[in-house]
C-alpha positions in Angstrom: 103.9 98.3 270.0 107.7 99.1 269.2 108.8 103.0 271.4 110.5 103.6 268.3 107.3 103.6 266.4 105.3 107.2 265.4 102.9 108.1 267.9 99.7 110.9 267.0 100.6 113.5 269.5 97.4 115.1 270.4 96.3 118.2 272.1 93.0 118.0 274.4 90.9 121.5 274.2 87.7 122.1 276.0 86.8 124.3 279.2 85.1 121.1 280.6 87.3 118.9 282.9 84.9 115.7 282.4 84.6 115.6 278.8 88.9 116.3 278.6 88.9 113.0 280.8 86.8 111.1 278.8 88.7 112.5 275.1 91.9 111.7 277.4 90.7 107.6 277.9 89.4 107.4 274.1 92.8 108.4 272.6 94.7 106.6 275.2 93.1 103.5 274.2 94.5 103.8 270.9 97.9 102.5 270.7 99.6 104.8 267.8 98.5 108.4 270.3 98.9 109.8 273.0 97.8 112.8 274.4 100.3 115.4 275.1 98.8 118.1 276.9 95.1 119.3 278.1 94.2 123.2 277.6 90.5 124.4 278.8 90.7 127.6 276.7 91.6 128.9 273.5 94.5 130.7 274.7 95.6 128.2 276.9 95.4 126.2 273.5 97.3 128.4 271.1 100.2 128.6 274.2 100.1 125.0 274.4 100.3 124.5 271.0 103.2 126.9 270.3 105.4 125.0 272.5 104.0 121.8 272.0 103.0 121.2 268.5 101.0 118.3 268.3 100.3 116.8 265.4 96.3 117.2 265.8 94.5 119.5 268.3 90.6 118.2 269.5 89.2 121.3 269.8 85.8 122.9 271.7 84.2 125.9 270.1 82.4 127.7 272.6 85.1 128.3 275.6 86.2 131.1 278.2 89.0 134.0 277.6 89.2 132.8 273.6 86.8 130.9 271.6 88.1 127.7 269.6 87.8 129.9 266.2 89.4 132.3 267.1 92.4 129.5 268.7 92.0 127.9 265.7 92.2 130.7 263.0 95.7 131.1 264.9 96.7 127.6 265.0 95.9 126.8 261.3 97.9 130.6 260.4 100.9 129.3 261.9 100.7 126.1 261.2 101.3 124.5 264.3 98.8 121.4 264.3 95.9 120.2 262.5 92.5 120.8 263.9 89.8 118.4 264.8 86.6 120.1 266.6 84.7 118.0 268.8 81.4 120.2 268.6 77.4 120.1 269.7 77.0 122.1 266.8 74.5 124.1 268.3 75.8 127.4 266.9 76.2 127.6 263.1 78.6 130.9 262.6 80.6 128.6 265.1 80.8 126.0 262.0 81.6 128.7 259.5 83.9 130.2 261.5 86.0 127.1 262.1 86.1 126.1 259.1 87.2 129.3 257.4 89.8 129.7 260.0 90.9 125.7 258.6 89.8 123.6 261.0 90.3 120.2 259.0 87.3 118.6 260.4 84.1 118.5 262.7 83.3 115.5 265.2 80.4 115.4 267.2 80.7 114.9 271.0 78.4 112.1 271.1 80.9 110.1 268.4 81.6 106.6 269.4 85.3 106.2 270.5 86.5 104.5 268.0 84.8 107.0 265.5 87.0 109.7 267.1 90.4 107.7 267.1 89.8 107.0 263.5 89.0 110.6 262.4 92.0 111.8 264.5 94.1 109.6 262.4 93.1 110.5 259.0 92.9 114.3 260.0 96.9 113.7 261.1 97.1 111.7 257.4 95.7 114.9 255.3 92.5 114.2 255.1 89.2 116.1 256.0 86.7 114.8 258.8 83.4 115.9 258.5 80.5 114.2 260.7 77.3 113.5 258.7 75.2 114.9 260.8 77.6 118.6 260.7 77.5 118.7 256.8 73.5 118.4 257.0 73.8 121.2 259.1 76.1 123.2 257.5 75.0 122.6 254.0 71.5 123.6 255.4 72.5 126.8 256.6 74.4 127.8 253.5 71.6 127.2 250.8 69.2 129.0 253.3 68.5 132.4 251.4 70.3 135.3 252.7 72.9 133.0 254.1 74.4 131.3 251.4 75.7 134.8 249.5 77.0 136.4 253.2 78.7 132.4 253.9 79.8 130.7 251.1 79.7 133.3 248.0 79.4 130.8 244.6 82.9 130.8 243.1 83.3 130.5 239.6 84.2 126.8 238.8 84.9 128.1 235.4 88.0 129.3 236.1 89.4 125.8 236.8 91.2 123.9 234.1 89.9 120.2 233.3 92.9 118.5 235.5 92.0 121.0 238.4 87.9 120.4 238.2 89.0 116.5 238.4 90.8 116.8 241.5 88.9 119.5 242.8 85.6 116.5 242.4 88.3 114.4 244.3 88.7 116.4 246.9 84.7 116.6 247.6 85.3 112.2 248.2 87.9 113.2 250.9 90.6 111.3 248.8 94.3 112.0 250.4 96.7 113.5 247.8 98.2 110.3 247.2 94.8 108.3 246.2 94.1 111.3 244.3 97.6 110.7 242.5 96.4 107.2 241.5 92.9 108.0 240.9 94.1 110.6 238.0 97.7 108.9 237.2 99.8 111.8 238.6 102.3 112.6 241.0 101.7 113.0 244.6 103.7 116.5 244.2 101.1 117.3 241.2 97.9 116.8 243.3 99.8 119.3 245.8 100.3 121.9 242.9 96.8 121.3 241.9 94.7 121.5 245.1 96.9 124.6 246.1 95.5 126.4 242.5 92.5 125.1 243.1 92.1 126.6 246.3 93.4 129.8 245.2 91.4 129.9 242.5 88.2 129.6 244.1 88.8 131.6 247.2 88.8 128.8 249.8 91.3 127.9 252.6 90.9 124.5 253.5 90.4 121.2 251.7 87.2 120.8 254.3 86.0 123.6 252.3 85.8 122.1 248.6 84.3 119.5 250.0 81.4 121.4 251.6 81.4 123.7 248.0 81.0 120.0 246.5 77.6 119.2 248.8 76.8 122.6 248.0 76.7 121.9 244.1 75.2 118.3 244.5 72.4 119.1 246.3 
């Protein structure tokens, strides 16, 4: 690989030194990142971050001194790096939490290596990462009763114009703004305008989360 090629500058975040040094092998396998700095607490992270800004953060959830929400809801505010959590998932206001402070995806720590390098790419490309086994979870949790009003109130779709509904059913495939562009015949700069209204429109903060209000409708 050419220096003067782009490398993924990643930020290592959990409070465990082992599973740091194994995220620390997997991305340094991958040719096109490298990791840039290791923090073991949210804090840490958000400092780190601020003087680092690397293009994706892996982040833990349940840490010391600052939980990865909270670094996270800070992170994503200031727009410092996109956020990958590497979770167990074994908390769900965790998983809310995240994902309304904009974490762009969720990973299981048991994902296969190469499962991790890919998601980090497409998280640094725009897109949102969700594992299979997380939106079960999630989508669970927010259709049980009494949950689903307190977590994920039901927007009113009807608000969207037909353009916006189309991308907004884009956006639940995990299409980038540029297949979306093709897929509809627009502009790249259009899909921007359009996912920002739609996201206004219907009160969420992250692209991660029309594409869990699209599991929500479909199931």
């Amino acid at each position: 690989m050419e220096s003067s090629e782009r490398r993924i500058a990643v930020l290592l975040v959990d409070d465990h030194a082992a599973i740091r040094l194994g995220m620390r092998m997997v991305v340094d396998t991958a040719m096109d990142m490298s990791v840039v700095g290791e923090a073991g607490d949210g804090a840490t992270a958000i400092t780190m971050a601020r003087a680092l800004v690397p293009d994706v953060i892996l982040m833990d959830l349940r840490m010391p001194v600052l939980d990865g929400v909270k670094a996270t809801e800070t992170i994503c505010a200031e727009g410092l790096s996109k956020v990958l959590v590497l979770t167990t998932f074994d908390h769900d206001s965790y998983l809310f939490g995240a994902l309304r402070a904009g974490a762009a995806g969720f990973l299981l720590k048991s994902a296969e290596p190469a499962g991790i390098t890919d998601a980090i790419r497409r998280v640094d490309a725009g897109q949102q990462v969700i594992a299979p086994e997380v939106t079960a979870r999630i989508v669970a949790a927010a259709l049980t009763p009494g949950n689903r009003t307190s977590q994920h109130p039901a927007p009113e779709l009807d608000t969207l114009t037909a353009r916006e509904r189309d991308v907004f059913e884009a956006l639940g495939k995990g299409l980038t703004n540029y297949s979306i562009g093709r897929q509809l015949g627009i502009s790249e700069a259009t899909v921007k305008t359009h996912v920002s209204r739609v996201l206004a429109k219907l009160g969420l903060e992250s692209r991660v989360q029309a594409a869990l209000l699209q599991h929500h409708r479909h199931n």
